[in-house]
C-alpha positions in Angstrom: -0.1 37.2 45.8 -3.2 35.9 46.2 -4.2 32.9 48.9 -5.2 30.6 45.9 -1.4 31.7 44.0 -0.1 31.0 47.3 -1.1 27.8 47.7 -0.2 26.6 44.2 3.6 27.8 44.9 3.3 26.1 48.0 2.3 22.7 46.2 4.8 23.1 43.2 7.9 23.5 45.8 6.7 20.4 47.5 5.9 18.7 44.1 6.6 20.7 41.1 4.9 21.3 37.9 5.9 17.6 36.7 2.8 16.5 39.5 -0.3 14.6 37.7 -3.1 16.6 38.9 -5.6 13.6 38.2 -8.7 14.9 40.3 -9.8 17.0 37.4 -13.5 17.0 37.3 -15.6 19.1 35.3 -19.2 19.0 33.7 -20.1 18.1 30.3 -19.1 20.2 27.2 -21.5 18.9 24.6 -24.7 16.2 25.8 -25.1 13.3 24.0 -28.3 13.9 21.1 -27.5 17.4 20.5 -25.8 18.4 17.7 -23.4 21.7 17.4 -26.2 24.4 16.0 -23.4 26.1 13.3 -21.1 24.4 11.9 -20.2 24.9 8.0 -20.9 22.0 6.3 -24.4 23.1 4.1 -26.4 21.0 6.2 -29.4 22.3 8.6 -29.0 21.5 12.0 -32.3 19.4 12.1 -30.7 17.3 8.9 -27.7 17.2 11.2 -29.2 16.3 14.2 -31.9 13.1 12.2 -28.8 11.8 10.5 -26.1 11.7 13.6 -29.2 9.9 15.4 -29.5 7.3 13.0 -25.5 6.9 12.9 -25.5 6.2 16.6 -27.4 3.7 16.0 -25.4 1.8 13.4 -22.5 2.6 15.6 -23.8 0.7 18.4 -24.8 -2.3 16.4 -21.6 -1.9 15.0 -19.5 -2.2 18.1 -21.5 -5.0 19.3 -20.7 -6.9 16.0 -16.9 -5.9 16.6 -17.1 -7.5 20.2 -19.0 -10.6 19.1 -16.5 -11.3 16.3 -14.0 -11.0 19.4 -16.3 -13.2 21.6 -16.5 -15.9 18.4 -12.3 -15.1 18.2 -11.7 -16.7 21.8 -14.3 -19.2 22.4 -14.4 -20.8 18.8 -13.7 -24.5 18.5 -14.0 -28.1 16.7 -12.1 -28.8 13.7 -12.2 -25.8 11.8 -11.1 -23.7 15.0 -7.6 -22.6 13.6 -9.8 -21.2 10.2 -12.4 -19.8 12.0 -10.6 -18.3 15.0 -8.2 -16.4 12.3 -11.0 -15.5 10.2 -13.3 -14.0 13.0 -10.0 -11.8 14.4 -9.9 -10.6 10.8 -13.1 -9.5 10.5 -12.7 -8.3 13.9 -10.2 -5.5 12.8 -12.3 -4.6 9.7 -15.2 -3.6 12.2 -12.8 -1.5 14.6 -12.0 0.4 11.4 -15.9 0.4 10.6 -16.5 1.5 14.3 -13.7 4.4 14.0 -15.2 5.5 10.5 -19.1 5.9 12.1 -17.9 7.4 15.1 -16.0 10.1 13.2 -18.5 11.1 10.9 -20.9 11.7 14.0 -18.1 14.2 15.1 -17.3 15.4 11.8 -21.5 16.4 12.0 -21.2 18.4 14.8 -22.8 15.1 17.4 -21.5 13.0 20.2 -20.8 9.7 19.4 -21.6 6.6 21.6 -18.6 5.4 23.1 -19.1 3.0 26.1 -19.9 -0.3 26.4 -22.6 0.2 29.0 -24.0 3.2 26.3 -24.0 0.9 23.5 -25.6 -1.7 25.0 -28.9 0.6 25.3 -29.2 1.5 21.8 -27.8 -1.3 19.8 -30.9 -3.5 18.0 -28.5 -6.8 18.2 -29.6 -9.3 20.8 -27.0 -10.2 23.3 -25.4 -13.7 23.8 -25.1 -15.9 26.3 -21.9 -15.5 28.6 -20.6 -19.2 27.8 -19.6 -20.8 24.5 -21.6 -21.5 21.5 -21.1 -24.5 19.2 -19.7 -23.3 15.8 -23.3 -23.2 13.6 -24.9 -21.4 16.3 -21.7 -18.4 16.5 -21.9 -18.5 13.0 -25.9 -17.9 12.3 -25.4 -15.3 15.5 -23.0 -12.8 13.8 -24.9 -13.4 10.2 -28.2 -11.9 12.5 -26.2 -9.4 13.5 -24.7 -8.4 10.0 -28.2 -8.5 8.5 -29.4 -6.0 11.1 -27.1 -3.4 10.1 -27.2 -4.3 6.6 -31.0 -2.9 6.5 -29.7 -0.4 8.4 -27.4 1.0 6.2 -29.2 0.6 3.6 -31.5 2.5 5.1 -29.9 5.2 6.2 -27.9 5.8 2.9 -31.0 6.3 1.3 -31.9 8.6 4.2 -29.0 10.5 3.8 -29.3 11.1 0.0 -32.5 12.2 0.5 -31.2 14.9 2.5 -28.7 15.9 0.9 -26.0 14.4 2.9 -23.2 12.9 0.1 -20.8 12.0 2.9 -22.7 10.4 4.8 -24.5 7.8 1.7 -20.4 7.6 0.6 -19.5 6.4 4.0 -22.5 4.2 5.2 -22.6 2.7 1.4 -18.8 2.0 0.8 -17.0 1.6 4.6 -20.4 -0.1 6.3 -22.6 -2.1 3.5 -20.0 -3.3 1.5 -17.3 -4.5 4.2 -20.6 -6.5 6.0 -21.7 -7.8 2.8 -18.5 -9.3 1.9 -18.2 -10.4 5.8 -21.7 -12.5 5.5 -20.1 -14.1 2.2 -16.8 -15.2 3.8 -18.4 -16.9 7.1 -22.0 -18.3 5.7 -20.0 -20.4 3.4 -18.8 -22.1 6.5 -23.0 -23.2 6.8 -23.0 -24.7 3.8 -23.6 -28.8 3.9 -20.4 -29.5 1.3 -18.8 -32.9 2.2 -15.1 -32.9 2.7 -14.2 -36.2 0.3 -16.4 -37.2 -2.6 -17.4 -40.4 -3.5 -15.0 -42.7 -6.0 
């Protein structure tokens, strides 16, 4: 038996298996902008590598609309708070699904996708807010910014994507990102809109 054998029979009679070794450490397996060389999907690697780029991008703009839904979610207020703050948790869950769909695609292309907060704040193009709460117009016109910048994105990089060649990637960025963020701007700019409650007798 070897000293390192040893040792491990001497922790598992103290322990046993049923132990969580929790110090694991270990270096990277794939770095974050490189893209798996072989993979067969009938796209290059360098088609591959533009396109999962580009998604990274719209996945951190992305998750920084999710959060700012969430932000809008907590701190709304005034009299159409019970509307809004059910509205913006709403539209909060159709961006985590937006999120998940981006995020897999990068995979499902052989990249890494962007993942923590502290990563996504470098790359998204969507200005940060302020810590403290935001009247209503001001939350509002914020998240409409924020859905316009990744509205010419995706519009953007669908065309890209057909241009190279990549189907499932225009399918995805055109029908589970443009649409949902179009219908999104709809539902919350009507809340801008100047229409008196009562009308005149």
């Amino acid at each position: 038996m070897t000293a390192k054998n040893k040792n491990v029979s001497v922790m598992a009679s103290k322990t046993g298996f049923a132990a969580p070794n929790w110090h694991a450490s270990a270096p990277e397996t794939q770095k974050f902008g490189v893209v798996i060389a072989d993979i067969p999907l009938g796209l290059s690697q360098k088609v591959r590598t533009e396109i999962v780029g580009q998604l990274n991008l719209l996945l951190a703009d992305s998750s920084t609309l999710r959060d700012l839904y969430k932000k809008c979610h907590w701190q709304v207020g005034g009299p159409t708070f019970y509307q809004l703050h059910l509205l913006f948790d709403k539209h909060f869950g159709e961006q985590v699904d937006i999120v998940d769909g981006i995020a897999e695609r990068i995979q499902t292309l052989g990249g890494v996708s962007v993942a923590m907060g502290g990563h996504v704040a470098e790359l998204t193009r969507i200005p940060n807010p302020p810590k403290g709460r935001e009247e209503v117009p001001a939350q509002i016109s914020r998240l409409l910014e924020a859905h316009k910048i990744i509205i010419e994105a995706s519009r953007a990089l669908a065309r890209k994507a057909a241009d190279l060649g990549d189907d499932g990637t225009n399918d995805l960025v055109v029908s589970n990102v443009l649409r949902p963020n179009e219908l999104q701007v709809w539902f919350i700019s009507e809340h801008l809109v100047a229409m008196p409650l009562t009308f005149p007798g």
